[in-house]
C-alpha positions in Angstrom: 101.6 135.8 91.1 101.1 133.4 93.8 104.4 132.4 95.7 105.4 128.8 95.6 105.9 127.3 99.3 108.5 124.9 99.9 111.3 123.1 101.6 114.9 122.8 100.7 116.3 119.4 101.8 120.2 119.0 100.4 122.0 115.8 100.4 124.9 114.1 98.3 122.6 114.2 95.2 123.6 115.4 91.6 120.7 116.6 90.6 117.5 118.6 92.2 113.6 116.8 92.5 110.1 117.7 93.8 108.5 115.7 96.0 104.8 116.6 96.7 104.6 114.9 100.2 101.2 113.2 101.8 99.9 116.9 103.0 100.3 118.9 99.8 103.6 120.5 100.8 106.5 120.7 98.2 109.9 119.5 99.3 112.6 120.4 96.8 115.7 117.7 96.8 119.0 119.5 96.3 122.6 119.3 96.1 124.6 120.7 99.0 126.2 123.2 97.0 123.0 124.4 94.8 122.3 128.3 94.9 119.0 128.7 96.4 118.5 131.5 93.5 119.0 128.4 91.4 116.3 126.3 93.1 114.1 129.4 93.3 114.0 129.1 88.9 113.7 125.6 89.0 110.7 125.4 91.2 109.5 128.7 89.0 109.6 126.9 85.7 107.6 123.9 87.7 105.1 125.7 89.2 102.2 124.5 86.8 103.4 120.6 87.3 103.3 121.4 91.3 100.0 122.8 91.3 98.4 119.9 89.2 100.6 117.2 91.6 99.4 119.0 94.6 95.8 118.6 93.4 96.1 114.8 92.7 97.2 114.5 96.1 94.7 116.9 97.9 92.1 114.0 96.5 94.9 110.8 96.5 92.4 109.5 99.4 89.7 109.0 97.2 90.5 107.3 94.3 93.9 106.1 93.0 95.0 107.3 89.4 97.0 105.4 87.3 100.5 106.7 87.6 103.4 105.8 85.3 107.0 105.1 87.6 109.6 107.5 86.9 110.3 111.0 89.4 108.2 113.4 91.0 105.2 110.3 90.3 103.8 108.7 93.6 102.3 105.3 94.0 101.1 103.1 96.4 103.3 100.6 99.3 100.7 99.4 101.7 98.4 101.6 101.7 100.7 105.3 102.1 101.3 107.5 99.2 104.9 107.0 98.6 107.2 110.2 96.2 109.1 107.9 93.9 112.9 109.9 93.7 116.0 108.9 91.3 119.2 108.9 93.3 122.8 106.9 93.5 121.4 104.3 95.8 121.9 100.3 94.9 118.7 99.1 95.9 115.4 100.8 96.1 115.2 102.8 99.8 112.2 103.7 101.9 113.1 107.2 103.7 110.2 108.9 105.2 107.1 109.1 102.5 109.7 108.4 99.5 110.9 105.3 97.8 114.5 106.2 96.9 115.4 104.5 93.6 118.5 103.5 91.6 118.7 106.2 89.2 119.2 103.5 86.3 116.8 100.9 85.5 114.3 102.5 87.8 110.7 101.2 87.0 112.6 97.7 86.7 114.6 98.0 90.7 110.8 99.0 91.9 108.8 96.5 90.7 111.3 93.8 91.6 111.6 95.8 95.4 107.8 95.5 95.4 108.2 91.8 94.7 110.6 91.0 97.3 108.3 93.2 99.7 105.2 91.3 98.5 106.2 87.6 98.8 107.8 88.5 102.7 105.0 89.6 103.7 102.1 87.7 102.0 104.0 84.5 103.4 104.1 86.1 106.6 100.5 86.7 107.0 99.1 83.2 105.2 101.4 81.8 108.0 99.7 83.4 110.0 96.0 83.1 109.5 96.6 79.7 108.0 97.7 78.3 111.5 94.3 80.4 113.0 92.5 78.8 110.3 93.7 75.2 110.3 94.4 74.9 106.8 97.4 74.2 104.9 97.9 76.4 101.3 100.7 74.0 99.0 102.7 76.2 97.5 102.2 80.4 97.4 103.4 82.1 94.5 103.3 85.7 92.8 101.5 86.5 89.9 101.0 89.7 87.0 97.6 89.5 87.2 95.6 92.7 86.5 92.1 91.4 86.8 92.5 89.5 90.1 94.2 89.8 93.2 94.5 86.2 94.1 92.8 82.7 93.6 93.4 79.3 94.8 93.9 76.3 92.7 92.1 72.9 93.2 94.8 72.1 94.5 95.4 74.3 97.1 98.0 76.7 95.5 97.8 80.3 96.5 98.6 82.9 93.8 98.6 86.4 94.7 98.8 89.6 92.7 102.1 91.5 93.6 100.2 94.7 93.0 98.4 93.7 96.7 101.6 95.1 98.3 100.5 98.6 97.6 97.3 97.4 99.3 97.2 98.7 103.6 97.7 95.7 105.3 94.5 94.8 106.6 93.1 94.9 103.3 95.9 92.4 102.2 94.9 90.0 104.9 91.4 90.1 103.4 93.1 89.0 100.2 95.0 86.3 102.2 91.9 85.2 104.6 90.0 85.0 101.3 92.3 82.7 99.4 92.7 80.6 102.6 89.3 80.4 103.1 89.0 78.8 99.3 90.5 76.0 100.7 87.5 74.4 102.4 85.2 76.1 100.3 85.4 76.3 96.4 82.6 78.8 96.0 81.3 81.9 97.2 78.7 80.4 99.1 77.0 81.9 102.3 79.4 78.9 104.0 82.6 80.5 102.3 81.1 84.3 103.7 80.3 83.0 106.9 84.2 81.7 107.2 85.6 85.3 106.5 83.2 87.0 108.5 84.5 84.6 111.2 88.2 85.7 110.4 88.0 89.6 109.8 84.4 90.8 111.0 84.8 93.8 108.9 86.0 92.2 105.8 83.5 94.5 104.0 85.6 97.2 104.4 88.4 95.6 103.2 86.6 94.9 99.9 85.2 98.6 99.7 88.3 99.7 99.5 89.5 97.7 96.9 86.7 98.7 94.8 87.8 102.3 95.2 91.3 101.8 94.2 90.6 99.5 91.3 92.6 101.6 89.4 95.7 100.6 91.3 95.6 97.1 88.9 96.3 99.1 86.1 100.1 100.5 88.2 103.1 99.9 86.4 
């Protein structure tokens, strides 16, 4: 039989976790006072769970899967594989390549983290390529969409998927440049193209990769 590699990281927890970090490795989450011969079962009676999670990451590059939010599940916050981990915190924590979550409530206190996280930052960068730009968005607001990940109104409103916030950052200022660029133009004309391509030269990029992780619309 194969033995099972991992780290031991204690802490003022209750209860023990796996976390399957960005490079394949297991990390095992424990109490300061848990027997390692303890630990050792634990992570025996896991091993099949830790050899399919180490796979899924081995490829998380590629493509995506859907994943549902509860512990030992990763997911996307822009653009890093994040281990999602149940613990007594009050609000949802970012420490190293794991989201640290209120062990109550906890797909709840993520999505409204990623929320909060989404609408700082989107405003932050339609600030900021607006002002490049010259144009003027009238209001920006989230949405649930799962089909797209923004549009702009006749009127100038922005609406942006919160899902974008698992997106890496240059592929959410495509998103934004996009939207903004919607403003002068209301098509997808070579005009409209030529405005992004002015903006973010490699915007095509940007939209490859989006078409590779397709599947993160269907998160949560």
């Amino acid at each position: 039989m194969q033995e099972i590699m991992y780290q031991i990281v204690r802490s003022d927890r209750k209860s023990v976790a796996l976390v399957i970090d960005n490079d394949a490795n297991l990390i095992v989450r424990a109490p300061l006072l848990m027997p390692d011969s303890t630990i050792e079962e634990f992570v025996s009676k896991k091993k099949r769970w830790i050899s399919e999670k180490q796979k899924q990451v081995a490829v998380f590059g590629e493509k995506h899967p859907p994943v549902a939010v509860k512990t030992g599940e990763s997911i996307m916050y822009l653009g890093s594989s994040y281990a999602i981990i149940k613990d007594n915190v009050e609000d949802v924590e970012v420490s190293g390549n794991e989201l640290i979550v209120p062990d109550q409530f906890v797909t709840d206190a993520l999505i409204s983290w990623f929320k909060e996280q989404a609408l700082i930052i989107i405003k932050e960068r339609v600030t900021l390529y607006a002002g490049i730009m010259g144009v003027k968005p009238e209001a920006i607001k989230l949405s649930e969409a799962k089909a797209r990940w923004g549009s702009c109104s006749a009127k100038n409103n922005l609406n942006f998927a919160w899902r974008i916030i698992m997106c890496p950052l240059s592929v959410i200022d495509y998103i934004v440049v996009h939207e903004l660029s919607h403003i002068t133009y209301k098509n997808h004309g070579a005009a409209f193209w030529a405005r992004v391509k002015t903006i973010l030269p490699s915007y095509e990029d940007a939209q490859e990769w989006l078409k590779d992780n397709r599947k993160l619309m269907d998160i949560i």
